[in-house]
C-alpha positions as CSV (number, residue, x, y, z in Angstrom):
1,X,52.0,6.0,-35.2
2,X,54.3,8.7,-33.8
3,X,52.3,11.0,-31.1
4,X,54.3,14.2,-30.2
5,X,53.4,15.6,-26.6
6,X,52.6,19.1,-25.8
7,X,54.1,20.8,-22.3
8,X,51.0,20.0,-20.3
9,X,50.9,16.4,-21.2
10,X,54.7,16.0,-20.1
11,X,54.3,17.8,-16.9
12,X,52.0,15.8,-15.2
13,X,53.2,12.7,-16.7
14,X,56.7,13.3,-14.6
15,X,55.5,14.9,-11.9
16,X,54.5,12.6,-9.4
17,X,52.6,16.0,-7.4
18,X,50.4,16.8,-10.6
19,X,47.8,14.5,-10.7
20,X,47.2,12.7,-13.6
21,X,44.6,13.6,-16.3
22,X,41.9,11.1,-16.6
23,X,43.2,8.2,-19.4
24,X,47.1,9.6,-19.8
25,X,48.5,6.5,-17.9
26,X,46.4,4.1,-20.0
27,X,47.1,6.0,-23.6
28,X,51.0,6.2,-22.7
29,X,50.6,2.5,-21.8
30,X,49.1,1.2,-24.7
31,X,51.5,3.6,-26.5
32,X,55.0,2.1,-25.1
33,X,53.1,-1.6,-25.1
34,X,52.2,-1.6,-29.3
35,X,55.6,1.1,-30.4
36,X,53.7,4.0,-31.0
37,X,56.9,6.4,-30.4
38,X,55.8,9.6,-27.9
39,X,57.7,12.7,-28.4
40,X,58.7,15.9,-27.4
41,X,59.4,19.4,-28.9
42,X,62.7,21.4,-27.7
43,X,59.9,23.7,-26.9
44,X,58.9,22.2,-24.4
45,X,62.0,22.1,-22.7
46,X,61.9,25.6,-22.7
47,X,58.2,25.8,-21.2
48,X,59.6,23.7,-18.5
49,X,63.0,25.8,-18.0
50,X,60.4,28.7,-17.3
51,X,58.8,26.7,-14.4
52,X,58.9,28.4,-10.9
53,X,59.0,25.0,-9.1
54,X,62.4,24.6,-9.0
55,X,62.1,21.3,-7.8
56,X,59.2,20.5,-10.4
57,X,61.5,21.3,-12.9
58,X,64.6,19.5,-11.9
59,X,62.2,16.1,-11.7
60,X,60.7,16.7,-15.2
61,X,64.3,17.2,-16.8
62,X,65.4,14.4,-15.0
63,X,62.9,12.2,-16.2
64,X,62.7,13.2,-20.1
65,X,65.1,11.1,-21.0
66,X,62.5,8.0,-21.1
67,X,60.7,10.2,-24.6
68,X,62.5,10.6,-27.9
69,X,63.4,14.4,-28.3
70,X,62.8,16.0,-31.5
71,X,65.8,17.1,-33.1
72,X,66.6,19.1,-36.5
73,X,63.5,21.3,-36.1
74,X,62.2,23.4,-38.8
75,X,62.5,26.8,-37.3
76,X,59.0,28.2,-37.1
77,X,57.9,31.2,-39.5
78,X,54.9,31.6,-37.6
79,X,56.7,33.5,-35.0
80,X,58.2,37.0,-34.9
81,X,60.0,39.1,-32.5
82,X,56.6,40.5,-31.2
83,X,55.1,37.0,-30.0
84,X,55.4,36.1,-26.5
85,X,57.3,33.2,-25.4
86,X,54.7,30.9,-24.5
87,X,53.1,31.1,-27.9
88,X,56.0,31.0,-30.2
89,X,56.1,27.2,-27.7
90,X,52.6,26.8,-29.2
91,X,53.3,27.8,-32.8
92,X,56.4,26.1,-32.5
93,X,54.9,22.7,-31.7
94,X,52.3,23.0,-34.1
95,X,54.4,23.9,-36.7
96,X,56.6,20.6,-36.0
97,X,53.3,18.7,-36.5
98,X,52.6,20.7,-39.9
99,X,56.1,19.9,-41.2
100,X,54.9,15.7,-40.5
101,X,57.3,15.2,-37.3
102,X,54.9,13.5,-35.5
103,X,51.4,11.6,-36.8
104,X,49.4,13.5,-34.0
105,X,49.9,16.0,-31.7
106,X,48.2,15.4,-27.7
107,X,47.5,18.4,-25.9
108,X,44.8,19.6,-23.3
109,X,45.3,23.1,-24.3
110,X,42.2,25.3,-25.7
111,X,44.4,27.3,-27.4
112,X,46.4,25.2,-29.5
113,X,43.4,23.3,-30.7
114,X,42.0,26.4,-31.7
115,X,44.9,27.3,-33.6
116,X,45.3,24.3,-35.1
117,X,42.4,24.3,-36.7
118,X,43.3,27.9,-38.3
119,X,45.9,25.9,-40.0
120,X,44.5,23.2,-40.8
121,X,45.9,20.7,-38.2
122,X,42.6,20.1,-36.2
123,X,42.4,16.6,-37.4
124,X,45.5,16.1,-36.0
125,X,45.4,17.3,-32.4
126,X,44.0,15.6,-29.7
127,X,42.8,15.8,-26.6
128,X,43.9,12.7,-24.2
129,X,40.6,11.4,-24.0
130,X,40.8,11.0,-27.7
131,X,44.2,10.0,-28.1
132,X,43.1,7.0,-25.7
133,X,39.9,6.1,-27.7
134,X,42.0,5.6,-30.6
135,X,44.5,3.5,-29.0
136,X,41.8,1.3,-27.6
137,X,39.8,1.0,-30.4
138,X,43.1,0.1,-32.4
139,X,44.7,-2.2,-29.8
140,X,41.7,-3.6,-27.1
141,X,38.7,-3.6,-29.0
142,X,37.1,-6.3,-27.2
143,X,37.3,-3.9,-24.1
144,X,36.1,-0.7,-25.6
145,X,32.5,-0.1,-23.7
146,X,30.8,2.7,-26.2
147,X,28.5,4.9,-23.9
148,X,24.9,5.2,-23.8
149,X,22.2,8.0,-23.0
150,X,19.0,7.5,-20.8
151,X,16.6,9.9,-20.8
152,X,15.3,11.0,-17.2
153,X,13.1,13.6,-15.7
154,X,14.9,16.8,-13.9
155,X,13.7,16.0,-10.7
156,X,15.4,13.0,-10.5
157,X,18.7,14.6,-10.7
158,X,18.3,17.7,-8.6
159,X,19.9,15.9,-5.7
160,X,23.7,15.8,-7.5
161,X,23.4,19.5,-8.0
162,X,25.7,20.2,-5.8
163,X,28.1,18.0,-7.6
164,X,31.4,19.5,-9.3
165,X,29.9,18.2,-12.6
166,X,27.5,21.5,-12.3
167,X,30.5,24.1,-10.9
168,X,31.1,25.4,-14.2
169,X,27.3,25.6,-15.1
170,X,26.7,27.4,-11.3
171,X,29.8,29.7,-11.9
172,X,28.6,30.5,-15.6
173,X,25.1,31.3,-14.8
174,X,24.7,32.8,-10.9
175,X,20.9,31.8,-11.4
176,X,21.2,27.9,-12.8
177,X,20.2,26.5,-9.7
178,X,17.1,27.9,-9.8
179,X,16.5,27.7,-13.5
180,X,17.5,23.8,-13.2
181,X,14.6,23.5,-10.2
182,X,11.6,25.5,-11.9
183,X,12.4,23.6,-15.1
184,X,12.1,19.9,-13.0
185,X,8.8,21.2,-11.3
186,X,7.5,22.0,-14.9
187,X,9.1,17.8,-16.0
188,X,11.4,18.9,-18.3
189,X,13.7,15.8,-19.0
190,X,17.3,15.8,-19.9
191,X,19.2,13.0,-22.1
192,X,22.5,11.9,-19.8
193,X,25.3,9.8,-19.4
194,X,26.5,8.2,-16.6
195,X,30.5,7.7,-16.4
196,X,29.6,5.8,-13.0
197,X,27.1,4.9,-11.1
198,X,25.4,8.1,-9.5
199,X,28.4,10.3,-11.4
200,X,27.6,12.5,-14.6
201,X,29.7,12.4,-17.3
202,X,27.3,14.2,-20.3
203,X,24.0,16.1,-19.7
204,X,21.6,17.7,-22.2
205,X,18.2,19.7,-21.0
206,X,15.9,20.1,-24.2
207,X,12.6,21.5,-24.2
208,X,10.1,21.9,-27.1
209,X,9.1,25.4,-28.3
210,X,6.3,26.7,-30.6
211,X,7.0,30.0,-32.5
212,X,10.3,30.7,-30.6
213,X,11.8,34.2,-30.7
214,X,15.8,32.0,-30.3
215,X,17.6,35.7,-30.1
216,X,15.0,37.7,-28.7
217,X,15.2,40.6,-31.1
218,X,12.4,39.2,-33.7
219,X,14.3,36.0,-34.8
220,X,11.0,33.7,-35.1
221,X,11.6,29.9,-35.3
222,X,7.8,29.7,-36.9
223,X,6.0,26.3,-35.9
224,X,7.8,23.8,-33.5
225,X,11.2,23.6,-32.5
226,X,13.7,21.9,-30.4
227,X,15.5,23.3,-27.9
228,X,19.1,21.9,-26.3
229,X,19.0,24.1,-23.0
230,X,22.1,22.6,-21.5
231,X,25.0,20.6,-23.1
232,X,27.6,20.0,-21.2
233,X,30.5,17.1,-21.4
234,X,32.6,16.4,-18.2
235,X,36.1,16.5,-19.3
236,X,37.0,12.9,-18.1
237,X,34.0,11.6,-20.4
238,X,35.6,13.7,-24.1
239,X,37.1,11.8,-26.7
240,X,34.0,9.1,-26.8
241,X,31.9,11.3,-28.7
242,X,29.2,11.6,-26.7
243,X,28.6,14.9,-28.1
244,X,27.3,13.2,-31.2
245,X,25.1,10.5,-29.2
246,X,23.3,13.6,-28.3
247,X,23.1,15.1,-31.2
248,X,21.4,11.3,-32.4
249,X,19.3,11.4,-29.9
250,X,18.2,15.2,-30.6
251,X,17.3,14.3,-34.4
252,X,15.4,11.2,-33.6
253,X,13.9,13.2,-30.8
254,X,12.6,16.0,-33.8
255,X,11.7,13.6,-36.1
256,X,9.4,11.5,-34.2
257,X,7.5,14.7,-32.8
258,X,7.8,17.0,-36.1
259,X,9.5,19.8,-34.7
260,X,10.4,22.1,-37.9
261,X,14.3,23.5,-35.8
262,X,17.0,22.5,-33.4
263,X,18.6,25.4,-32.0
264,X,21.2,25.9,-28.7
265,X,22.4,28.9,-26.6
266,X,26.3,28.8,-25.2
267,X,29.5,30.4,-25.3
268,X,31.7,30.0,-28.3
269,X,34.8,30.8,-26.5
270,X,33.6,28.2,-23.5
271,X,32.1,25.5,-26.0
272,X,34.4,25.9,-28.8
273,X,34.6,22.3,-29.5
274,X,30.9,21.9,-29.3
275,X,30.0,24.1,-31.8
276,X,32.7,22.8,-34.3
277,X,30.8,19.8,-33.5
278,X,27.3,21.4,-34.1
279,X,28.3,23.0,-37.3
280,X,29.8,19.6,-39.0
281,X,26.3,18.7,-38.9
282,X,24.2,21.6,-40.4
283,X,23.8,24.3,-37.6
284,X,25.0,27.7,-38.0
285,X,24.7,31.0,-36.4
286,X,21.9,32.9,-36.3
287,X,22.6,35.7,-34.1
288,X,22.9,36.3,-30.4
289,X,21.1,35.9,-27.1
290,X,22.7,38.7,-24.2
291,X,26.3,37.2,-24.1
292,X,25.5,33.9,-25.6
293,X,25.7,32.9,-29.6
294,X,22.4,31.1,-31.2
295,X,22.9,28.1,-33.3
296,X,20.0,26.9,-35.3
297,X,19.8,23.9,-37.8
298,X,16.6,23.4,-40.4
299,X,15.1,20.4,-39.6
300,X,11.9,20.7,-42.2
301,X,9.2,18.2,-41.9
302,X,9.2,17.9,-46.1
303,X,12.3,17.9,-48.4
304,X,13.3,21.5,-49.1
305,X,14.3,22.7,-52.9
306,X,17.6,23.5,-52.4
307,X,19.7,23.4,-56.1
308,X,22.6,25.3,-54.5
309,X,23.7,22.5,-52.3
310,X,25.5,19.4,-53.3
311,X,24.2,16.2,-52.4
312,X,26.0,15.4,-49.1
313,X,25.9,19.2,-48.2
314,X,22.1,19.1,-49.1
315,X,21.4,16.0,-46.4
316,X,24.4,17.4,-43.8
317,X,22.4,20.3,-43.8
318,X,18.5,19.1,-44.3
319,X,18.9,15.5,-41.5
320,X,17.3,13.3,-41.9
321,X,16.3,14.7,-45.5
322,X,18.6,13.9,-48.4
323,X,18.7,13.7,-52.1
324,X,17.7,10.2,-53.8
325,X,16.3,10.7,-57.2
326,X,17.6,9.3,-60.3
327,X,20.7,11.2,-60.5
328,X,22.0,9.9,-56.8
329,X,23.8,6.8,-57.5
330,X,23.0,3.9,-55.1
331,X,25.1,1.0,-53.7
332,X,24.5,-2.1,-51.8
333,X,27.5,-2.9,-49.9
334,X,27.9,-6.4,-47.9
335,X,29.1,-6.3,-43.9
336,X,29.7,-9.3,-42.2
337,X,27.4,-10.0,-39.0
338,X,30.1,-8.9,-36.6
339,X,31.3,-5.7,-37.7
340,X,27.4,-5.1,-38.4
341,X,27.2,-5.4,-34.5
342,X,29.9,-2.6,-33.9
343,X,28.4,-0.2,-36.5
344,X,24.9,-0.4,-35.8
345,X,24.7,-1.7,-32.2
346,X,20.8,-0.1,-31.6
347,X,19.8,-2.1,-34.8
348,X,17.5,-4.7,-33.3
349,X,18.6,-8.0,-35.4
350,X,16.7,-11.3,-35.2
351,X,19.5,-13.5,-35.7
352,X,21.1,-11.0,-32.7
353,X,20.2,-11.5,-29.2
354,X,17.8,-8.8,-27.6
355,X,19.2,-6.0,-29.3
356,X,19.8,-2.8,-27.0
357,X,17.6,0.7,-27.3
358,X,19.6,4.2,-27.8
359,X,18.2,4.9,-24.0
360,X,18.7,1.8,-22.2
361,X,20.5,2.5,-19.5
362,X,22.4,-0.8,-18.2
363,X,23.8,-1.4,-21.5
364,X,26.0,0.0,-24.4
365,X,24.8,1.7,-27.6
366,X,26.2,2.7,-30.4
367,X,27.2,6.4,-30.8
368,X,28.5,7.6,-34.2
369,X,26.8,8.5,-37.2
370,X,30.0,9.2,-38.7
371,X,31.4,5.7,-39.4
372,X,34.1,4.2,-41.8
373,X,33.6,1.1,-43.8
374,X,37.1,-0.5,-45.1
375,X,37.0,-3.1,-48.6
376,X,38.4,-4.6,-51.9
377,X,35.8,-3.9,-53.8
378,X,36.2,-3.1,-57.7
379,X,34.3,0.0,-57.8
380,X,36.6,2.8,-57.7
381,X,34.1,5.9,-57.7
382,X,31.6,6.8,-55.6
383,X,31.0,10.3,-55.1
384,X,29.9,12.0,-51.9
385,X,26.2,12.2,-51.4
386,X,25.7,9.0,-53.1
387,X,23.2,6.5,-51.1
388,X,24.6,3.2,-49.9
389,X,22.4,0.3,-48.3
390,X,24.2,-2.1,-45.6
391,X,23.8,-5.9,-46.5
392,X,24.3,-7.7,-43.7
393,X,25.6,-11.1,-44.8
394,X,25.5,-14.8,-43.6
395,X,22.5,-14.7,-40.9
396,X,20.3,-12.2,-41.6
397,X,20.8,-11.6,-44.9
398,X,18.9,-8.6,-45.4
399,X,19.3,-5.1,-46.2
400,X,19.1,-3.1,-42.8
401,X,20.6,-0.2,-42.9
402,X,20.7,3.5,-45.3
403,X,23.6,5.6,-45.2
404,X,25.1,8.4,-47.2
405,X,28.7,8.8,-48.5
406,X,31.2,11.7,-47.5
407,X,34.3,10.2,-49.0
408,X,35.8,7.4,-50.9
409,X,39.2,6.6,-51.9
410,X,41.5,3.6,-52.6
411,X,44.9,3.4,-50.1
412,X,47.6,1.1,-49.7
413,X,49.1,2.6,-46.7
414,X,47.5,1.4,-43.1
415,X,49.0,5.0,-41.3
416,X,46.7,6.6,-43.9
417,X,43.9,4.9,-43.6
418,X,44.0,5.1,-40.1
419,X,44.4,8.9,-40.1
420,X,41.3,8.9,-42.7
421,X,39.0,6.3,-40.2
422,X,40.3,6.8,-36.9
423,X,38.0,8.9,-35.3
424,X,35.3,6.2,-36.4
425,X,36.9,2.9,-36.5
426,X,35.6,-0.4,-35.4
427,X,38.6,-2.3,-37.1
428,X,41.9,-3.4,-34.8
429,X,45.4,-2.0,-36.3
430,X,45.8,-6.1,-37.2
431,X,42.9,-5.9,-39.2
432,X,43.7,-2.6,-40.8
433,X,47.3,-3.5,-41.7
434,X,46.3,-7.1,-43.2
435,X,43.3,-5.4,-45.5
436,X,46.2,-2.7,-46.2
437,X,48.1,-5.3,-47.9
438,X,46.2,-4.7,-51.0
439,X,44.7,-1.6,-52.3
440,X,42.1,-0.6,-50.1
441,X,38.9,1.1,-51.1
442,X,38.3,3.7,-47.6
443,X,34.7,4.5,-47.5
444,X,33.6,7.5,-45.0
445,X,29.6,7.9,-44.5
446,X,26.6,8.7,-42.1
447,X,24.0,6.8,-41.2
448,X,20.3,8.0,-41.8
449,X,18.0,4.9,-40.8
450,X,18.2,1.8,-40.0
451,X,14.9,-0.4,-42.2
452,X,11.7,-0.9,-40.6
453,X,11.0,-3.8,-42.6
454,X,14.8,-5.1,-43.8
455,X,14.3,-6.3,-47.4
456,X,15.7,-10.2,-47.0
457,X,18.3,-11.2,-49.9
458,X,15.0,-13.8,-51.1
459,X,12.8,-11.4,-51.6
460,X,15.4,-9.0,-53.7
461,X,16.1,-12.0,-56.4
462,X,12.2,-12.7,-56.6
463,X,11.7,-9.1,-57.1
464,X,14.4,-8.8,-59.8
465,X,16.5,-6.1,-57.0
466,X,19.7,-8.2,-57.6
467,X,20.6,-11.3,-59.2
468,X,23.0,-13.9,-57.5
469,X,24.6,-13.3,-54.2
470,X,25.8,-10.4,-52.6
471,X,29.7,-10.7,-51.9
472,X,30.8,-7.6,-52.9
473,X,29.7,-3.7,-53.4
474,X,27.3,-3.5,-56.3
475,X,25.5,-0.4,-58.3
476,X,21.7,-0.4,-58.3
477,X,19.7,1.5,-60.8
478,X,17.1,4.0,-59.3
479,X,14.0,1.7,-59.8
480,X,15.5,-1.2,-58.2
481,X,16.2,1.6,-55.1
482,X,12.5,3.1,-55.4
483,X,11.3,-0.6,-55.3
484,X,13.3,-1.6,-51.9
485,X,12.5,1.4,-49.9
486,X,8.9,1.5,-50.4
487,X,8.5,-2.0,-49.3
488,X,11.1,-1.3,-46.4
489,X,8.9,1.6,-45.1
């Protein structure tokens, strides 16, 4: 993989003043130790020839010479004689990544993430935090620690308000302090993560609501509703998506108490990447609150009619309903006991030993629903929406696990697959690059449930579910599905 490097990145990688970002030194480490080539954009050299440190700037030309420097560059039509210098850099850059000069682009800069998702590129760029996750989950997966949330009252964290994880929140809102001290007296509780001992890296404040007005001009949530108060991600803890841990948490949260809505309050232009993140999984405005925007997802306590939606639109936007009647396909698909482990680290397995909770707080927990499941198999279409049912293999063997498809596609090429699973792989570049020797069916899905009561392989032959063994994915009809969830409930 080929990572080109914005201006920002290079700056305080050479400059021994800057200090560095959190995780640069380790991604360009495990970048230069496995050949991924990091390069730079003429651009950049002209960013830097605009530097008032005259010093600074003599250092960071001095010291280029280590990265590979782009050369032949498309010149960039996204520029004209009206853009200022620093963002025909931008577009520049970006456009290099659009015309496939580099796999991935590694910037810290708002902007550029914001444009590149204009274009299409969003995929593509990354923030250093994410760049690193990749490489680690690629090259040291045995020392990849995936975070966990505890859930604690208010009170208990009102002495690290003073802390600079809370600046922003005390600059943003004059009053927070306050707010943050009437809501502990009243035990509200909050769903963190703790990047060290007694340091912050992710906090969410919810609160449940009954017949909330979320705008304040008449925009009733009827019934009961959850509310994320506060969701805020220190920047040395991005990349690990803890954003989406909460988010888990938050749906369990409304599922087990039957609250009807999730909604949130923030600041697009603050917490872009937050609500990018909100609406990939079914919120969407519903209007404003003074200077904040109001995001609101359905979370119905029965399966809504909804014939306008696809299948995997229909769950992404009614979680934790989705569509299963006889015209959803379904699919049992085999995973061996240790990749189970990865995927589905808070499923509590017998054959395991004592399995972790989502909000233990001394140990690691799983925190994607978005996960990526590489094979051989022979079936060559499954469409998204369809249901698939994890088998895991050799100890349990049992079905444990529900999930729903996104996407499926056969690929030959381990780059590709990579860019199709990387934001959710558990597999090592070795691994990839050995399945990748033969056409390789890439399967992208979201987990609803795990089983209360995993159906055991035994009791599937007995009840004519499946015949044989399971070594590969196989197509269930829609009784043989109807049959296994009821005695799995």
């Amino acid at each position: 993989m080929r990572f080109l490097l914005d201006t920002n990145i290079l700056i305080p990688l050479e400059d021994s003043i800057v200090p560095l970002p959190s995780g640069l030194a380790n991604f360009v480490r495990l970048a230069q130790e496995h050949g991924d080539p990091l390069v730079f954009h003429p651009a950049s050299e002209d960013d830097i020839n605009r530097d008032r440190n005259i010093d600074r700037r003599r250092r960071t030309h001095e010291r280029l010479a280590q990265y590979t420097r782009l050369t032949n560059v498309s010149h960039c039509p996204w520029n004209s004689s009206n853009t200022s210098a620093n963002d025909a850099a931008d577009n520049a850059i970006l456009y290099a990544l659009y015309c496939d000069a580099a796999h991935y682009l590694v910037t810290e800069d708002k902007v550029i993430h914001k444009k590149a998702v204009v274009r299409g590129l969003g995929n593509r760029v990354y923030a250093i935090k994410e760049a690193e996750d990749l490489l680690r989950r690629l090259y040291e997966p045995t020392t990849v620690q995936l975070p966990n949330i505890q859930e604690v009252p208010l009170h208990s964290l009102t002495p690290l308000l003073n802390d600079e994880f809370f600046d922003s929140l005390r600059d943003d809102y004059p009053d927070f302090i306050e707010w943050f001290r009437r809501c502990a007296r009243e035990d509200r509780h909050a769903w963190v993560y703790w990047a060290d001992a007694n340091k912050l890296g992710a906090l969410c404040i919810f609160a449940r609501k009954h017949n909330e007005d979320a705008t304040g001009r008449g925009d009733v949530l009827h019934r009961a509703s959850l509310k994320l108060c506060t969701f805020k991600v220190a920047p040395d803890s991005r990349g690990i998506k803890i954003g989406e841990l909460f988010l888990k948490a938050a749906f369990r949260f409304a599922t087990d108490n039957h609250l009807e809505h999730i909604f949130i309050h923030g600041s697009l232009e603050k917490q872009e990447f937050l609500f990018d993140l909100l609406s990939d999984f079914g919120f969407s405005e519903l209007g404003h609150y003074g200077d904040d925007v109001v995001y609101v997802k359905p979370h119905p306590l029965s399966p809504p009619t909804d014939e306008n939606l696809g299948a995997f639109e229909y769950f992404r936007k009614y979680f934790p309903h989705f569509r299963e009647g006889s015209g959803i396909r379904k699919f049992i698909i085999p995973i061996r006991p240790e990749y189970h482990r990865i995927l589905f680290l808070d499923y509590a397995s017998p054959a395991d030993a004592p399995q972790l909770t989502l909000f233990n707080s001394t140990h690691t927990a799983s925190n994607a629903i978005k996960q990526a499941y590489l094979s051989h198999a022979k079936i060559s279409s499954i469409t998204p929406g369809d249901i698939v049912l994890f088998y895991r293999s050799t100890d349990e063997c049992a079905v444990t696990s529900i999930g729903i498809v996104e996407r499926y596609e056969t690929l030959a090429d381990a780059d590709k697959i990579v860019d199709i699973v990387r934001r959710r792989t558990v597999y090592t570049m070795k691994e990839i690059k050995h399945i990748a020797a033969k056409p390789t069916k890439v399967m992208l899905f979201r987990l609803v449930r795990h089983l209360r009561h995993p159906p055991s392989l035994e009791w599937m032959r007995q009840n004519h579910i499946i015949n044989g063994n399971i070594q590969s994915i196989r197509e269930i009809n829609d009784y043989a599905y109807q049959k296994l969830i009821s005695y799995s409930a």
